[in-house]
N, CA and C of each residue as an Amber inpcrd file, in Angstrom:
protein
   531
 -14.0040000   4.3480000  11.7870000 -12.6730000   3.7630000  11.7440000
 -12.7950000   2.2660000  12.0000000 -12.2620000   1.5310000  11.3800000
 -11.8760000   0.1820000  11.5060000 -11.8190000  -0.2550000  13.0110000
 -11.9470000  -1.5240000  13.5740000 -11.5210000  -1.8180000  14.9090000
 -10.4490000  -1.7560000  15.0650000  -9.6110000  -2.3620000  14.0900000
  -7.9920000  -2.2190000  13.8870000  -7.6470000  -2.3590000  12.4830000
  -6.8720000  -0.9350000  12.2980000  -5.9500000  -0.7650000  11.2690000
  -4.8560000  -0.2560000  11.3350000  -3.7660000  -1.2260000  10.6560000
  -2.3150000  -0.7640000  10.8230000  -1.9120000  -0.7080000   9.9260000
  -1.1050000   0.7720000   9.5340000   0.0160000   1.0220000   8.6120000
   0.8880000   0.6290000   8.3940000   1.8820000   0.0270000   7.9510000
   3.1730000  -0.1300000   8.2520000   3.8950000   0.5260000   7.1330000
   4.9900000   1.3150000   7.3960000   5.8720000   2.2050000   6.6570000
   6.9760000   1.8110000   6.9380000   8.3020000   1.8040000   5.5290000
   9.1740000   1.3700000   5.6070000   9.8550000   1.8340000   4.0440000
  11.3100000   2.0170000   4.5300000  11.7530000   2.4090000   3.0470000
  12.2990000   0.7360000   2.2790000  12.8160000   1.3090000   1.3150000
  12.9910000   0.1320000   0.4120000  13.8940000  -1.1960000   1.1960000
  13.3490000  -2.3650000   0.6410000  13.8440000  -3.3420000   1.8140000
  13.7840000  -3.3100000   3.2930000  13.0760000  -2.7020000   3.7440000
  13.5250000  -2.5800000   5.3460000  12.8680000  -4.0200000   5.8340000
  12.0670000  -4.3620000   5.0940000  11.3400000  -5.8300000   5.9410000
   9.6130000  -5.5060000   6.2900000   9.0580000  -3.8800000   5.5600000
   8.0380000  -4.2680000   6.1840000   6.4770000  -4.7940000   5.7260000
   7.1620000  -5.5180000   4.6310000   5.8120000  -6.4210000   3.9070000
   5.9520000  -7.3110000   5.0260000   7.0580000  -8.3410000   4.9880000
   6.7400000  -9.3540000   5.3580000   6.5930000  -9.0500000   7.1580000
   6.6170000  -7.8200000   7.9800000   6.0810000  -7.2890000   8.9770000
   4.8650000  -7.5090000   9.2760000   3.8280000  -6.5470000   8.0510000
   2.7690000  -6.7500000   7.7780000   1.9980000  -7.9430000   7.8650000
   2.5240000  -8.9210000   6.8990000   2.2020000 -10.4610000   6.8280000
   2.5340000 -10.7300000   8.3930000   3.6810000 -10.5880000   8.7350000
   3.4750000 -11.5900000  10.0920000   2.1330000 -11.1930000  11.3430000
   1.8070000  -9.7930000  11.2650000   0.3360000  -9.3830000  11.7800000
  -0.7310000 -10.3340000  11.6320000  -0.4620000 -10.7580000  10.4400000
  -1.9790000 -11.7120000  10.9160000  -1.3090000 -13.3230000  10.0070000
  -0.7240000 -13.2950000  10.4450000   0.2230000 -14.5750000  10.0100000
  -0.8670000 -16.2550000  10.9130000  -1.5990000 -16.2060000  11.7900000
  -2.4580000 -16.6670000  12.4770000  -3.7750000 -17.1470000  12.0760000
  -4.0660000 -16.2600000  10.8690000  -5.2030000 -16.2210000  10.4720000
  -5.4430000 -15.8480000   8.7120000  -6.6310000 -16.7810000   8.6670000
  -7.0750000 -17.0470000   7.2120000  -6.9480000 -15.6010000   6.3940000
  -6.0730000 -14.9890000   6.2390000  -6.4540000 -13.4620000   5.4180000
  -6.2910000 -13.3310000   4.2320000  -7.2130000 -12.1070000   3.4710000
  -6.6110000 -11.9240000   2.3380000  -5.5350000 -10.9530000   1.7490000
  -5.0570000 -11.3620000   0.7260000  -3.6680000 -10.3270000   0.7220000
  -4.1060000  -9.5170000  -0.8900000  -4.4240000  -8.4430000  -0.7400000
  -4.7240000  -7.8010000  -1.9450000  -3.5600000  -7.3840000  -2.6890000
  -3.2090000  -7.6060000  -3.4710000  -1.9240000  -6.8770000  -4.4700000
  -2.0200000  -6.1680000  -5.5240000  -1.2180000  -5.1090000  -5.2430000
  -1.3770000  -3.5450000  -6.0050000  -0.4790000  -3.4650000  -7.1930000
   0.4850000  -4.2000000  -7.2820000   1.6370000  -4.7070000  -8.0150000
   0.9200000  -4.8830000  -9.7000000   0.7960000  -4.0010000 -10.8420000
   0.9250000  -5.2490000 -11.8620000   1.8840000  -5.3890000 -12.1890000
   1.0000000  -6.8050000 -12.8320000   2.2140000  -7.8180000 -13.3760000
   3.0860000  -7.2100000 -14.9680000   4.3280000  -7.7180000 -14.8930000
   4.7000000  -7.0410000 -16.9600000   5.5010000  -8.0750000 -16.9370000
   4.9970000  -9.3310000 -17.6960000   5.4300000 -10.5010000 -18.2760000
   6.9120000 -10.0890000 -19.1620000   7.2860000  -9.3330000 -19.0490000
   8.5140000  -8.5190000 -19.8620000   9.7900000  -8.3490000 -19.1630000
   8.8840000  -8.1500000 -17.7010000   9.8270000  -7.8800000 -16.4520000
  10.6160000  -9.1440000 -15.5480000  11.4580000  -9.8910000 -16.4230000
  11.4610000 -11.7220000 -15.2330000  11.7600000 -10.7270000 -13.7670000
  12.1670000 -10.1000000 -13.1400000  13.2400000  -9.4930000 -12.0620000
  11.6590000  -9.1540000 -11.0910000  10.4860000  -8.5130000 -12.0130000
   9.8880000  -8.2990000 -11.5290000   8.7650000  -9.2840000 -11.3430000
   8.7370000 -10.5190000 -11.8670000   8.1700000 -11.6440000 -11.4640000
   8.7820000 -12.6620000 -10.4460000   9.7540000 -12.3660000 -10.7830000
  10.2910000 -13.2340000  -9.3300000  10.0610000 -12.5820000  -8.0500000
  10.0880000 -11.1600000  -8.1470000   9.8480000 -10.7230000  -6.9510000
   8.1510000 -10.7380000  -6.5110000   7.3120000 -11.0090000  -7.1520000
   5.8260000 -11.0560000  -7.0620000   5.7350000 -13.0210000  -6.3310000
   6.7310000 -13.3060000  -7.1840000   6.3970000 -14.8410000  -6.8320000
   7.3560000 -15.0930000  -5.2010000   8.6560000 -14.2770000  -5.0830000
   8.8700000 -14.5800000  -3.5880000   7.8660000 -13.9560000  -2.8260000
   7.1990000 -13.2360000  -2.8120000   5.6530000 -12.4740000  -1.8100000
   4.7910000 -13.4930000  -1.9270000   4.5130000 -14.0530000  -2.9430000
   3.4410000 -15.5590000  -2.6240000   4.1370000 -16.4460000  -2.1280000
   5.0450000 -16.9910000  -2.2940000   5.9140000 -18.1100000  -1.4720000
   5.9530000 -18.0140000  -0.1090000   5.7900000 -16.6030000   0.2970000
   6.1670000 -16.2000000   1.7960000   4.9890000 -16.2730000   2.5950000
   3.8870000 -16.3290000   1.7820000   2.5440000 -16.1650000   2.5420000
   1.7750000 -17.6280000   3.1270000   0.9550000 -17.8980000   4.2150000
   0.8830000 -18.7120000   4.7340000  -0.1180000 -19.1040000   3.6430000
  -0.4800000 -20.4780000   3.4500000  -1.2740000 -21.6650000   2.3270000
  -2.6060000 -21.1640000   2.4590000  -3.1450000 -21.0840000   3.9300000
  -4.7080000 -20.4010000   3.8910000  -4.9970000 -18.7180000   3.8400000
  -3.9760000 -18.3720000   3.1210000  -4.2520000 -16.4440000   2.4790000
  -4.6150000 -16.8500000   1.2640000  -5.8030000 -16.2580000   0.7450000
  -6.3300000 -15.7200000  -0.6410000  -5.5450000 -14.6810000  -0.9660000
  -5.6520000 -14.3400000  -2.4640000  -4.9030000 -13.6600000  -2.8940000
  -6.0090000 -12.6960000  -4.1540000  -5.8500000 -11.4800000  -3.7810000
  -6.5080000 -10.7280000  -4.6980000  -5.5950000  -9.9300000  -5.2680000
  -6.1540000  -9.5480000  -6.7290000  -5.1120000  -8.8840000  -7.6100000
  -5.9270000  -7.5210000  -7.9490000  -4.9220000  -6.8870000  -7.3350000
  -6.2410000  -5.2940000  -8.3400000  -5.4350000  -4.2730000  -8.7560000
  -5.0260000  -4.8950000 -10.2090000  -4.6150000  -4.1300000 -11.5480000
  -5.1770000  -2.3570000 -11.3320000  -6.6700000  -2.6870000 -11.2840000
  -6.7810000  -1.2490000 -11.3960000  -7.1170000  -0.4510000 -10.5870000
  -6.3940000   0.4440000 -10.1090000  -6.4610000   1.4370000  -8.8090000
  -8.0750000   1.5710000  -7.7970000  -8.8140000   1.9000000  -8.9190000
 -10.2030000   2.0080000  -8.7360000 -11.1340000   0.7420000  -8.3580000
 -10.5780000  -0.3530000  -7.9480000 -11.3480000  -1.0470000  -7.6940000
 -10.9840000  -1.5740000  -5.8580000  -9.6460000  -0.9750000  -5.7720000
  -8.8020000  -1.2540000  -4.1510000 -10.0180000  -0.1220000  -3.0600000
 -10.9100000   0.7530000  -3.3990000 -11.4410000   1.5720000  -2.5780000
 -12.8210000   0.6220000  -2.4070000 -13.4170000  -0.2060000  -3.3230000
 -15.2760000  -0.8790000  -2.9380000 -14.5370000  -1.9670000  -2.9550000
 -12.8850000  -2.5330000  -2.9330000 -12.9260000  -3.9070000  -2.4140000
 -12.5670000  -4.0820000  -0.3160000 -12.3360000  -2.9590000   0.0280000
 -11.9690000  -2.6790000   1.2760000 -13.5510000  -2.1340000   2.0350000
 -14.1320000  -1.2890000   1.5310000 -15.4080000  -1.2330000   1.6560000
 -16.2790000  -2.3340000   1.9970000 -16.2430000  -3.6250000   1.4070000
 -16.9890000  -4.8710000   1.6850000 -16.0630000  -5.9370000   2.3480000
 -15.0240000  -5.5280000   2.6170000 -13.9340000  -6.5150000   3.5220000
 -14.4830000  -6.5330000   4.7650000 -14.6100000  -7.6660000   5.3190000
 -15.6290000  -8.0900000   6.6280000 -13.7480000  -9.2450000   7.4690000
 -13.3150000  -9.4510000   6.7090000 -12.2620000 -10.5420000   7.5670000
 -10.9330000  -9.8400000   7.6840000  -9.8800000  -9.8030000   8.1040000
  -8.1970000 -10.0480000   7.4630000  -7.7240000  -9.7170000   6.6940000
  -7.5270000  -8.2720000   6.1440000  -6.5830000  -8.1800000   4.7970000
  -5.8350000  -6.9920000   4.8970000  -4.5280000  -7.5860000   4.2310000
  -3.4110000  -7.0380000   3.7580000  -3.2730000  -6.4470000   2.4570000
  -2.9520000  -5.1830000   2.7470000  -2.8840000  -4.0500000   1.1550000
  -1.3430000  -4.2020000   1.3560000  -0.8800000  -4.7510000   0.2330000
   0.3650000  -4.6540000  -0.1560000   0.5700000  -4.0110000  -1.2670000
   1.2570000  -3.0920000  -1.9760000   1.1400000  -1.6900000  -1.0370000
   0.6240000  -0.4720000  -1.6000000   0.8010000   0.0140000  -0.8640000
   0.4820000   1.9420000  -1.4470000   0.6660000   2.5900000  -2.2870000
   2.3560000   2.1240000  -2.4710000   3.3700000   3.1740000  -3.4260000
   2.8250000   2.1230000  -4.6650000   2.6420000   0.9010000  -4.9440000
   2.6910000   0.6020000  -6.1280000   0.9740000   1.2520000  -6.3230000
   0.0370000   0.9030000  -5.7700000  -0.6660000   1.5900000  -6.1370000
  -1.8620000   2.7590000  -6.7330000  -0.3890000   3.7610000  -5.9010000
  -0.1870000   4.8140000  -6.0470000   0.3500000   5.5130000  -7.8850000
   1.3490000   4.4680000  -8.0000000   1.9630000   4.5980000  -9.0760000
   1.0040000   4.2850000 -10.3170000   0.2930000   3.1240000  -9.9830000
  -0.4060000   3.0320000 -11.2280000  -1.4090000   3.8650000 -11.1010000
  -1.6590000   4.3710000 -10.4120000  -2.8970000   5.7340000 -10.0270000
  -2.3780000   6.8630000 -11.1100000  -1.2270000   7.0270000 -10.9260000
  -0.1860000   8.4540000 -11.5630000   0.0750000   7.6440000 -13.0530000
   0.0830000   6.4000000 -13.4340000   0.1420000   6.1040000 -14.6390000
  -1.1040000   6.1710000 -15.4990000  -2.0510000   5.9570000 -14.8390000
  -2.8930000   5.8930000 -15.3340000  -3.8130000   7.2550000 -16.0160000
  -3.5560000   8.0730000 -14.7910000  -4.0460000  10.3250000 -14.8900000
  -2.8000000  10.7000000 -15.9570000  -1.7720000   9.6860000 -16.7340000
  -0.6530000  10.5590000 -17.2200000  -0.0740000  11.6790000 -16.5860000
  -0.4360000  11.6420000 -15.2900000   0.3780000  12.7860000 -14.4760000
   1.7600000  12.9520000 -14.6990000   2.6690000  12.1240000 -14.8810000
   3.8430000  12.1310000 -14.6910000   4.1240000  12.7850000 -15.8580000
   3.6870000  12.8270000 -17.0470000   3.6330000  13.6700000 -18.0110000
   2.6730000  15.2720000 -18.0780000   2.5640000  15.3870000 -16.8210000
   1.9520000  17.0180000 -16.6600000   0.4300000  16.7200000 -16.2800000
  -0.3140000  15.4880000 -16.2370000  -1.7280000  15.1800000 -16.5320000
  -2.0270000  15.5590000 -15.2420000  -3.6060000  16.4760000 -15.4330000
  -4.0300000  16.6420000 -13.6380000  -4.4390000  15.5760000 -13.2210000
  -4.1650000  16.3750000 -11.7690000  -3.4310000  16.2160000 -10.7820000
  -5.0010000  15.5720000  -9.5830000  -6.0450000  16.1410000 -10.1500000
  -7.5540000  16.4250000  -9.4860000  -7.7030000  14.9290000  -9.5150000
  -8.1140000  14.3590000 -10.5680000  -7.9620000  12.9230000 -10.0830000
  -7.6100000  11.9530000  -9.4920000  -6.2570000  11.8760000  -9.1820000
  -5.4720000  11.0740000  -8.1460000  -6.0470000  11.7990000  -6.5790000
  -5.4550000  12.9480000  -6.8610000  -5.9080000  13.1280000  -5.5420000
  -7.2970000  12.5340000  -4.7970000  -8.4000000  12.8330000  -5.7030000
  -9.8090000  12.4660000  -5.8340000  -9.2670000  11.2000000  -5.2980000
  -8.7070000   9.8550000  -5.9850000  -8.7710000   8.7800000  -5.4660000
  -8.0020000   8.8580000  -4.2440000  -7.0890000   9.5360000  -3.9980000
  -6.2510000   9.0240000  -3.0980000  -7.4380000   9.6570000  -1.3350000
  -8.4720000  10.3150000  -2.2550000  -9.5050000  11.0260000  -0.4600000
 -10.4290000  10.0520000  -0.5220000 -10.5590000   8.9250000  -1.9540000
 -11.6350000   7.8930000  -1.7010000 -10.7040000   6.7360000  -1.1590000
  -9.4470000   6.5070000  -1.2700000  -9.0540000   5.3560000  -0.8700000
  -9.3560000   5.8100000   0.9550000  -8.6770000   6.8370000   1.2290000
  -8.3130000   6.7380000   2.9240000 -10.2050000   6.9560000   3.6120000
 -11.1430000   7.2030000   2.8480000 -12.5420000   7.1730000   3.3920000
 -12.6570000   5.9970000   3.4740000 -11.8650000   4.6870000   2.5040000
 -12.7470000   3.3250000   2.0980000 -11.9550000   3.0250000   3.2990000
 -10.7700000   3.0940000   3.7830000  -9.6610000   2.3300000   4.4490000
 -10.3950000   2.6430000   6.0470000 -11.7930000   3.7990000   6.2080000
 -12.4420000   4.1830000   7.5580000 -13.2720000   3.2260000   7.5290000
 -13.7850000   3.1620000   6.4120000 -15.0260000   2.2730000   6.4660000
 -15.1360000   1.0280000   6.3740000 -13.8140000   0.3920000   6.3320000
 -13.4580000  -1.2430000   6.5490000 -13.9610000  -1.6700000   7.5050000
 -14.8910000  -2.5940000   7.8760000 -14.9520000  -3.6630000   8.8850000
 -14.4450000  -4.5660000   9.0060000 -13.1900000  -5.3370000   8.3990000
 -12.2250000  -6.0000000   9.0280000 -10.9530000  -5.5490000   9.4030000
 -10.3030000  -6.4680000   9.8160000  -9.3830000  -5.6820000  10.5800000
  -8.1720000  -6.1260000   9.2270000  -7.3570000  -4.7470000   9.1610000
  -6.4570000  -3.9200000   8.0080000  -5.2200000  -3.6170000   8.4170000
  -4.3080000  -4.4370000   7.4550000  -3.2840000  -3.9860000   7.5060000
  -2.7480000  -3.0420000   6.2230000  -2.1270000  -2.2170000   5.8120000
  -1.7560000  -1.4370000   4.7620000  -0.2430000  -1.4370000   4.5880000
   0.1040000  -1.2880000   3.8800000   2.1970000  -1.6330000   3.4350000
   2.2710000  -0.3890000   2.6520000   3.1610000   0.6970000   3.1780000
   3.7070000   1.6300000   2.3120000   4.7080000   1.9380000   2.5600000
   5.1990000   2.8270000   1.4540000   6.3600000   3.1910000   1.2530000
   6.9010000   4.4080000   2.2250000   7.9660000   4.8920000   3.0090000
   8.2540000   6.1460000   3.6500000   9.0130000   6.6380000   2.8710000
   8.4850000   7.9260000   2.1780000   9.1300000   9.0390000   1.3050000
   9.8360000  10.3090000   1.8470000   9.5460000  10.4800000   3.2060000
   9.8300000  11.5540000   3.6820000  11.3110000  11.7290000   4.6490000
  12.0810000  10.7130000   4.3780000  13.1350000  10.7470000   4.7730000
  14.2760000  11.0490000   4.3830000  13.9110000  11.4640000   2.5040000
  15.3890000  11.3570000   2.1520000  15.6570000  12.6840000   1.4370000
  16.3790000  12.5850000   0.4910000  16.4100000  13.8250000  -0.2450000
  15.0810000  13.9570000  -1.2040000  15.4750000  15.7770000  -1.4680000
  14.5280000  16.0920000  -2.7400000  14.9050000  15.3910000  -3.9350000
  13.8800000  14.8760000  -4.6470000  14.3720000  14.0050000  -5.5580000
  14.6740000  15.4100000  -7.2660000  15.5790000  14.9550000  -7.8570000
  16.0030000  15.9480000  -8.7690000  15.3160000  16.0190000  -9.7280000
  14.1660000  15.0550000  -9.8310000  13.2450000  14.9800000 -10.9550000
  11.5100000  15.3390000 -11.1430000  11.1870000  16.1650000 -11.9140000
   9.6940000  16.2720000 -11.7240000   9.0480000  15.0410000 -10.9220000
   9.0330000  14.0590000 -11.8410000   8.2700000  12.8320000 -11.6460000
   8.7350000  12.4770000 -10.0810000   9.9660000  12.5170000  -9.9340000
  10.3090000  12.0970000  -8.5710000   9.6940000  13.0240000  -7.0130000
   9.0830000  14.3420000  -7.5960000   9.0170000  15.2550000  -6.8190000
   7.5330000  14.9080000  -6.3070000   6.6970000  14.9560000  -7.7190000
   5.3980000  14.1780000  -7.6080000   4.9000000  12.9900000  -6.9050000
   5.9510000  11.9320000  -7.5800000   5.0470000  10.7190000  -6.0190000
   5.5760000  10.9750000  -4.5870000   6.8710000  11.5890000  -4.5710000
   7.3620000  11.5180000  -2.6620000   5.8270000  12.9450000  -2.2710000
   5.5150000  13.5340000  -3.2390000   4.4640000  14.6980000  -2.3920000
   3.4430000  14.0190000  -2.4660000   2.7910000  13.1120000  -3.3910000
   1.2240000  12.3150000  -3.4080000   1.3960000  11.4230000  -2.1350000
   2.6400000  10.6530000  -2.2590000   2.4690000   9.8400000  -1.5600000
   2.9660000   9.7760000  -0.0090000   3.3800000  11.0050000   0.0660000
   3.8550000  11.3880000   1.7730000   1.9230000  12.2320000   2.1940000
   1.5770000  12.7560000   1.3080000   0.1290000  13.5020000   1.5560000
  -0.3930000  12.4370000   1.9490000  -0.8460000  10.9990000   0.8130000
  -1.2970000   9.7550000   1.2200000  -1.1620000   8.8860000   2.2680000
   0.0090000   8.7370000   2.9110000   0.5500000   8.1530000   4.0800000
  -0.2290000   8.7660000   5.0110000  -0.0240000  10.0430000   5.1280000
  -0.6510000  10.9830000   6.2100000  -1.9850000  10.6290000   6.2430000
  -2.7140000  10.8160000   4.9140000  -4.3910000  10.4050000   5.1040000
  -4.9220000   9.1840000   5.5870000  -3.7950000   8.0820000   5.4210000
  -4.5150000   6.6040000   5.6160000  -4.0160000   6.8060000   7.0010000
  -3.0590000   7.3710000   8.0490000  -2.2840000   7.3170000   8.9090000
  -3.6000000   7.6600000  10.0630000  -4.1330000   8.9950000   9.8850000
  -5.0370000   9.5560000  10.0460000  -6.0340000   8.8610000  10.4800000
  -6.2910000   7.3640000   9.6860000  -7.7250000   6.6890000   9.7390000
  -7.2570000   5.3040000  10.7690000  -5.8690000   4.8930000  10.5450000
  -5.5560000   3.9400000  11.4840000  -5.2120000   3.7230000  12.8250000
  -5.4390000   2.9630000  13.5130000  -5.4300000   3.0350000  14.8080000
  -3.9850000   2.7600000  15.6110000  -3.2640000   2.0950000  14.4250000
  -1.6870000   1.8050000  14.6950000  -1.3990000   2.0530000  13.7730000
   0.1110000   2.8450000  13.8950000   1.3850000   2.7660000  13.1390000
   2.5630000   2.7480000  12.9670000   2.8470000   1.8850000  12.2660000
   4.5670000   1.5700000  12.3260000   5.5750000   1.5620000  11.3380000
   6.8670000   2.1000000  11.9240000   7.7890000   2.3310000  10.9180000
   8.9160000   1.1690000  11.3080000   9.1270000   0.5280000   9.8550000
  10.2680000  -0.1230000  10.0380000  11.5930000   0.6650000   9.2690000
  12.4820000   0.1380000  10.2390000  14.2950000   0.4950000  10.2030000
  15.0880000  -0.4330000  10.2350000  15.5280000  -1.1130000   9.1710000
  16.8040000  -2.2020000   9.1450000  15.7380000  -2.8900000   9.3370000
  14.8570000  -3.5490000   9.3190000  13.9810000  -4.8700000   9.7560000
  13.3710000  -4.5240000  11.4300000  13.8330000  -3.6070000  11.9960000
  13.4560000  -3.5030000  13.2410000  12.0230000  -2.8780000  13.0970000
  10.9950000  -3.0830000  13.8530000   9.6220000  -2.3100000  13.7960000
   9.3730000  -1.2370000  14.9960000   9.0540000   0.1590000  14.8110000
   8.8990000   1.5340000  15.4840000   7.9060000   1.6800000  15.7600000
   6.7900000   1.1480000  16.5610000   5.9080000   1.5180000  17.0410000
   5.2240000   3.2470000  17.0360000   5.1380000   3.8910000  16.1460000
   4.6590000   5.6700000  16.2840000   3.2430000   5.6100000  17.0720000
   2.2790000   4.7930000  16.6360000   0.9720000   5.1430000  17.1840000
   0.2770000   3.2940000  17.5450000
């Protein structure tokens, strides 16, 4: 396990990216982003560009488009970094297996037992940003049923490996572990 790794969980808007960020707001870190980009999307570029605006001048910024490369870039992380976040890429995990269209299921999972091994084997100290699925209703849709179960299973596994965790509410932060 990491010396220190913290989760932070939070439903939509609650405040807890920029939670996250303020954790090591002190120090030179890097901020990995799970987010891609779709030049198609302005709504969704502005919101990529207020998350860089917010971050302090000495954070690097890594981009990892593809799911499979967030497990051997945490693996060789020796300093400071922030996974922003889970659910997005989570999602491109499930876009990618065509799951959401019936595609198995063995794969994601597969990644999602290599991400929370890579997230043990970090030697710097880790922060992680996800989504909390388990609070609300059943969602009425296959697809919807699928990520709140990958990604409440996932929460649990990285939860498992970290040494803190926290839920934010309204912007307020919940200390669980």
């Amino acid at each position: 396990m990491p010396d220190v790794a913290t989760l932070v969980l939070g439903g939509a808007r609650s405040g807890k990216s920029a939670h996250a960020e303020g954790l090591l707001a002190a120090t030179a870190a890097i901020y990995v982003a799970t987010a891609r980009r779709d030049p198609a999307d302005p709504e969704w570029t502005a919101r990529i560009a207020a998350h860089v605006e917010r971050r302090p001048p000495a954070w690097r910024t890594v981009e990892v488009a593809d799911p499979a490369q967030l497990g051997p870039f945490l693996e060789q992380a020796t300093g400071p970094v922030v996974v922003d976040d889970i659910a997005t890429w989570l999602t491109a995990l499930l876009d990618d297996a065509n799951a959401w269209e019936g595609g198995a299921l063995d794969p994601v999972r597969d990644a999602c037992d290599r991400l929370a091994e890579s997230v043990g084997a970090c030697q710097g100290e880790l922060v992680l940003v996800s989504s909390e699925v388990g609070l609300g209703v059943v969602p009425a849709t296959r697809s919807g049923r699928l990520f709140r179960d990958q990604l409440g299973a996932l929460n649990a596994a990285l939860a498992d490996r970290c040494t803190d965790v926290v839920l934010l509410v309204a912007g307020i932060p919940l200390r669980l572990r």
